[in-house]
Residue, then its C-alpha position, 0 to 999 in steps of 0.5 A: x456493534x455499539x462504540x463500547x463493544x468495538x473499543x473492547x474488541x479492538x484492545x482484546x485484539x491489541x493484547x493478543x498480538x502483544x502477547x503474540x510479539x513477546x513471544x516472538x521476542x523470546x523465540x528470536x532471542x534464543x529459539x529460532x534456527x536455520x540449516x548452515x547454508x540455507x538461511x531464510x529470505x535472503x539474510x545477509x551472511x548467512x544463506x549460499x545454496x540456491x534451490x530451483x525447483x524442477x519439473x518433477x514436485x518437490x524435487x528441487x535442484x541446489x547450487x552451491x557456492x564453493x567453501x560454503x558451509x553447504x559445500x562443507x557438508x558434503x553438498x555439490x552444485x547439481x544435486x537434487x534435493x528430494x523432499x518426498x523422502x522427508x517427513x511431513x514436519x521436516x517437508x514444512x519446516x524445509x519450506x519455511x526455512x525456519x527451525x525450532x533450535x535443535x531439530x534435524x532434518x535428514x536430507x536425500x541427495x540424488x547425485x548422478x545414479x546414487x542417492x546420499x543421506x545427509x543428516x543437518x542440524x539446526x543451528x541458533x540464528x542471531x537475529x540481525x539489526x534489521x529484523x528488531x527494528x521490524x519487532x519493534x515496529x511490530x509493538x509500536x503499531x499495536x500501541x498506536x491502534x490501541x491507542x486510537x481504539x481507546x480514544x476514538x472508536x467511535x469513528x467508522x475510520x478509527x476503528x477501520x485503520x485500527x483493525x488494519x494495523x492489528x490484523x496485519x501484525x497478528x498475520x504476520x507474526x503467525x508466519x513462519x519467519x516470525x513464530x516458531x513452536x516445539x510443535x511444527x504442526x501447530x506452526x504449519x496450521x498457523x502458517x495456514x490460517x495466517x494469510x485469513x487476517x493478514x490479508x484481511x488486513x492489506x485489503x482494509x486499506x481499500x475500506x479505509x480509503x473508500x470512507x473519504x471523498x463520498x460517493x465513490x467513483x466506479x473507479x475506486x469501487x473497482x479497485x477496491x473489489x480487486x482488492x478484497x478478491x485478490x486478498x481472498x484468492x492470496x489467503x486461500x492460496x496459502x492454506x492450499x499450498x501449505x496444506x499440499x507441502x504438508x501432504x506432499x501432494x502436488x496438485x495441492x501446490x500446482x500450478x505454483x510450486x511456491x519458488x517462483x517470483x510470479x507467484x508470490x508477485x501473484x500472491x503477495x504483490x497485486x493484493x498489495x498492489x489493488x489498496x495502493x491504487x484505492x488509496x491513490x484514486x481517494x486521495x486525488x478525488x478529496x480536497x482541503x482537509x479531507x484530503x489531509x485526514x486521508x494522507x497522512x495516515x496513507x502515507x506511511x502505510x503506503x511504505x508497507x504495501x509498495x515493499x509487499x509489491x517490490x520486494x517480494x519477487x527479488x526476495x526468492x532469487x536469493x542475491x545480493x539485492x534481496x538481501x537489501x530489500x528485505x532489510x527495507x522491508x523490516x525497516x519499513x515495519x518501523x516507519x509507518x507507525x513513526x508516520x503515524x504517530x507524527x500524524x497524530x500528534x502533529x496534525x492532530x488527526x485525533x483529539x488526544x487532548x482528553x487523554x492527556x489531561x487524564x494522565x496529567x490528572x492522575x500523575x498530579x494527584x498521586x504526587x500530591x497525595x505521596x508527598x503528603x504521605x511522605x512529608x507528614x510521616x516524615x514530620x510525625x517521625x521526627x515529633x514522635x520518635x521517642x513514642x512506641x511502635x504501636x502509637x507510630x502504626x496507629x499514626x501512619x494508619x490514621x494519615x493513611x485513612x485521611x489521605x484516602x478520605x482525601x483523595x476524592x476531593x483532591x481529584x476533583x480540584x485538580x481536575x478542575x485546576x487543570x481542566x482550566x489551565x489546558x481547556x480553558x478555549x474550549x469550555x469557552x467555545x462550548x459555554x458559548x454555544x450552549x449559551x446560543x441554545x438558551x437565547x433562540x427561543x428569544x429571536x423574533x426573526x428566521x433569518x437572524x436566527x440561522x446567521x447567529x447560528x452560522x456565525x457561532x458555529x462557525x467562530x467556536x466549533x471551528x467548523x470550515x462550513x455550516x450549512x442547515x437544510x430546512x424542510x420546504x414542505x414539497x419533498x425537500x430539505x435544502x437541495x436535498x431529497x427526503x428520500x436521500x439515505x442520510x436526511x431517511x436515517x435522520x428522520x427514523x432515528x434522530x441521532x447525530x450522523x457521521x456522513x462517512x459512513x453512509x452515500x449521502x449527497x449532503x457533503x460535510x462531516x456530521x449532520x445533526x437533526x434538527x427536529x420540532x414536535x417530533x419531526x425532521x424540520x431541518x438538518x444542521x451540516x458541519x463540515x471539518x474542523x480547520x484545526x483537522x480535529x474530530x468534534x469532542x463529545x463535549x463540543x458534538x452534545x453542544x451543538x446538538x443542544x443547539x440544533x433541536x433548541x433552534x429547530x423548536x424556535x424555527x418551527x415557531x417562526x416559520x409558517x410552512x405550507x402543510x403537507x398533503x398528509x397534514x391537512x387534518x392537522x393544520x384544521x384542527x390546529x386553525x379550529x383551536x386556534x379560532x376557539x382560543x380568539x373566541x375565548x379570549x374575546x368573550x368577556x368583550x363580547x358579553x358586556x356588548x351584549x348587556x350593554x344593548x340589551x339594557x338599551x333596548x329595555x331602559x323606559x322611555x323618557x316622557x313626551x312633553x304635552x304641549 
C-alpha cells in the first residue's frame, strides 16, 4: 500500500471507533442496565449473587448474601439457575450481563424438588467514575493514532502502533460491557467477531517490538509466534463459545464453561502475556536511542497488557479485590494514551513541528484577515453611517471580495514569517546540505570528499552515525555482500530505504543509495538522530540530493577494478578514450608531418667549385 493509502485507511479506522465511542457514551448515559444483584464484573455496590457453574452446562449454582436485592426477589443460596429455559436473546444477555434498559429475563429456579419462575427486570446502571476515565481514555487513544496516522504514515512503526491503539479500541468497545442495542442478536454476533480485531490488536505489540533491534533472535520470533497463535486460538474461542451460549450447545463452550479464572487466564492473559515477553526481549537487545524509541511507547502500553494478564482471573470470583482490579483496569485505559502523548511531546518520538507550524499558520491568518474584516466594517460603519443599506451592503461585499483576494498573499507571507522564526535551524542545516550537494562536483580528492560528507552530516542532520558503504568491485559494498536484502532492494529500486523494515546487516536508520550511470556505487547509512526525531521529508530529499550528487563525483574520482561483466565496457571506454587523445593531438601531428615533408623536398643549397 502506498504512504497515502495507509494514512486514509488509518483516519477512516479513527472515526469509525469515534463514532463507535459516542455511541457507547450515549448508551452509558441512559441506555445500559443490569439485573439488581447480579452487576457485571464486579462492580462495587452493585453485584451480590455469585453464580458457580455445575457438572451439568448452563446450570449454574447461585450464592446469595442475606438482605440483598437478590435475597429480596425471592432467591435463596443453593438455588440452581437453569439457562436452557431461557431464551436464546435472554441466555446472551445473561452471560454478558448487560441489558438494553427495560428487558426482562424470566428466570427457572430449581429449588429442592420444585421448580420456581422469577420474572427480573433490567434497571438503569449509573456508570461509576472508573468506567469514564476508561471512555475517555478510549477517545484520547483514537486521537493520538489519528494523529501520528496523519503525521507520519510513512513509517512501518507509525502505522503499526497506529493500528494497534485502533484496533484494540474498536474490539473492545463491540464487547458486551461496552455496546448495548434494542437488538441482542446484532450485539451477540458483534460480541462474536470482537475478539478478530481485539486480539489482532494485543498480538501487534509483538509486530511492534519485532521492528527494533534487527535481526531478531530466535527468542524473540518465538515469542512473537506465540503471540499471533494464542491471539488467533483467543479470537476463535470467543466466537466458539458465544455462538454455543447462543444455541445452548455445550460441546460449542466445552471444555471451558466461560466462569472459570483458567479459562479466561488461557483466553485473555497468556495472548497478553507472549507481546509483553516480545516487548521485554526487544527492549534488553536495543541500545542508545533505538532503545528510547521503543520504550517509551512500550511502556504505557505494557499497563494494559500486564492488567489483561493480572486482573482477568480475580475479575470472575466476584469479590472485593476484583472490584479493585477492575477500577485499574479502566484506569490503565487512560494512562497509556497520557504516556504516550508524553512521549510524543517530551522525547519527540515524532516530528509534530510540522503540524504545529500549520495550525499557527492558520490561526494567524484567520486573525489577521477577521480583524481586518471587523476593524474596517467597523470604520466604514462609522464614515457611512448616514449612507443607505444598499451602499452599506455594496461596501461590506466589496471589503469582503478584497479580503478573499488577499488571503493568498497573506498566507504566503505569514507562512514564511513563521516558517522563519520556528524553523529558522532547520532551513539552515538543510541549506547547508544542499549547498555540500552543489560543491562535490568541484573535490578534487576521495577521501576529502567522504569526510565533508561525514562531517556535514554528521553537524546538520544530527545523525549519531554515518557510515557510506562503497563498491569494491569484487562483490562488496563496505563489509556488506551485494546480495544482503537491503544493498539487493537498493540496487532494483534506487529508492531511500528504511532499514526497519527489512533483515539487513547494515545497521542504522535509512540507507540512501548512492548511484552513478545508472548503478549502486554506494550506499549512504544514517543512523538515529540524537534529538530522537524521525528525518523530515524536507531534510531525507537533502541528503538524498547529496548522496547521488556525491556518488557522481565518486565515480569520477575513484578508478575501480572493472567487473567480469565489465569488461567490454571498460574497452570501449579505453578505445574512446585513445580515440579522443589522437583527436586532440592531430593538429600537432599533421603540422610535424608538413614540416618534414617540406624538408625532405626544399632544393638543395649549391656546392661551391673550387
Amino acid at each position: 500500500m502506498t504512504t497515502t493509502a495507509w494514512r486514509r485507511l488509518l483516519l477512516a479506522l479513527c472515526a469509525f471507533g469515534l463514532l463507535q465511542s459516542g455511541f457507547e457514551t450515549w448508551t452509558e448515559l441512559s441506555r445500559m442496565a443490569f439485573i439488581p444483584g447480579f452487576a457485571a464484573g464486579g462492580y462495587a455496590g452493585y453485584g451480590s449473587a455469585d453464580e458457580r457453574p455445575t457438572k451439568t452446562p448452563f446450570i449454574d449454582r447461585l450464592t446469595i448474601a442475606p438482605g440483598s436485592e437478590a435475597y429480596r426477589e425471592g432467591l435463596r443460596t443453593g438455588d440452581l439457575l437453569d439457562l436452557r429455559a431461557l431464551s436464546p436473546s435472554e441466555r446472551y444477555r445473561w452471560r454478558a450481563q448487560w441489558w438494553w434498559i427495560g428487558e426482562r429475563a424470566d428466570l427457572t429456579i430449581l429449588r429442592g424438588n420444585g421448580t420456581l419462575h422469577l420474572p427480573l427486570q433490567a434497571k438503569h446502571y449509573p456508570a461509576t467514575t472508573d468506567m469514564w476515565i476508561s471512555l475517555a481514555g478510549g477517545y484520547w487513544m483514537l486521537l493520538f493514532a489519528g494523529l501520528i496516522s496523519w503525521l507520519r504514515p510513512e513509517r512501518r512503526e507509525t502505522r503499526v502502533l497506529a493500528l494497534l491503539l485502533i484496533l484494540l479500541e474498536i474490539g473492545q468497545n463491540f464487547q458486551p460491557q461496552n455496546w448495548i442495542t434494542p437488538w441482542p442478536a446484532l450485539d451477540a454476533a458483534l460480541a462474536a467477531l470482537s475478539g478478530i480485531p481485539y486480539y489482532a490488536g494485543i498480538a501487534l505489540l509483538a509486530t511492534y517490538a519485532m521492528l527494533f533491534a534487527l535481526p531478531a533472535s530466535p527468542l524473540r520470533k518465538l515469542l512473537a509466534g506465540a503471540s499471533y497463535v494464542s491471539a488467533a486460538i483467543a479470537a476463535l474461542y470467543g466466537l466458539v463459545a458465544c455462538a454455543g451460549t447462543w444455541t445452548a450447545r455445550a460441546e460449542l463452550t466445552m471444555p471451558f464453561t466461560g466462569y472459570g479464572p483458567i479459562t479466561h487466564f488461557l483466553t485473555i492473559g497468556v495472548p497478553a502475556l507472549f507481546p509483553l515477553l516480545c516487548l521485554v526481549a526487544s527492549i534488553a537487545s536495543t541500545r542508545g536511542v533505538e532503545r528510547t524509541r521503543i520504550s517509551w511507547p512500550g511502556i504505557p502500553l505494557a499497563l494494559i497488557y500486564c492488567c489483561n494478564v493480572a486482573a482477568v482471573p480475580p475479575i470472575n470470583l466476584s469479590n472485593d479485590t476484583a472490584r479493585e482490579l477492575v477500577s485499574a483496569w479502566n484506569v490503565s485505559a487512560f494512562l497509556a494514551p497520557l504516556g504516550l502523548t508524553y512521549a510524543l511531546l517530551n522525547h519527540r518520538l515524532l516530528d509534530i513541528g510540522f503540524a504545529i507550524n500549520r495550525a499557527a499558520v492558520f490561526t494567524t491568518v484567520s486573525l489577521i484577515v477577521v480583524g481586518i474584516f471587523v476593524l474596517v466594517e467597523w470604520a466604514l460603519a462609522q464614515w457611512f453611517s448616514a449612507a443607505s443599506h444598499a451602499t452599506n451592503l455594496a461596501i461590506s461585499a466589496a471589503l469582503a471580495l478584497t479580503l478573499g483576494l488577499s488571503v493568498r498573499t497573506i498566507h504566503s507571507r505569514v507562512d514564511r514569517v513563521l516558517d522563519t522564526l520556528f524553523f529558522r535551524k532547520r532551513h539552515e542545516d538543510e541549506q547547508a546540505i544542499r549547498t555540500l550537494a552543489r560543491e562535490v562536483a568541484y573535490v578534487t580528492d576521495a577521501g576529502v570528499l567522504l569526510a565533508r560528507v561525514k562531517a556535514v552530516l554528521e553537524d546538520h542532520a544530527d545523525a549519531t552515525g554515518v557510515e557510506i558503504l562503497l563498491d569494491d568491485g569484487a562483490g562488496l559494498y563496505g563489509d556488506v555482500g551485494e546480495n544482503d536484502p537491503a544493498i539487493v532492494r537498493l540496487r532494483a529500486t534506487h529508492t531511500i530505504l528504511d532499514l526497519h523494515g527489512v533483515e539487513t546487516t547494515i545497521r542504522g536508520e535509512f540507507a540512501y543509495p548512492m548511484v552513478a550511470r545508472g548503478r549502486l556505487v554506494g550506499v549512504l547509512v544514517l543512523g538515529l538522530k540524537r534529538s530522537g526525531e524521525t528525518y523530515a521529508p524536507d531534510e531525507s530529499d537533502a541528503i538524498a540530493q547529496l548522496a547521488h550528487d556525491a556518488a557522481v563525483a565518486l565515480d569520477v574520482l575513484i578508478t575501480k577494478k572493472p567487473a567480469s561483466g565489465d569488461g567490454m565496457l571498460e574497452e570501449i571506454l579505453l578505445s574512446t578514450r585513445a580515440m579522443y587523445s589522437a583527436i586532440q593531438n592531430l593538429p600537432a601531428a599533421i603540422a610535424e608531418a608538413n614540416r618534414a615533408a617540406v624538408g625532405e623536398t626544399s632544393p638543395r643549397p649549391p656546392q661551391q667549385i673550387s
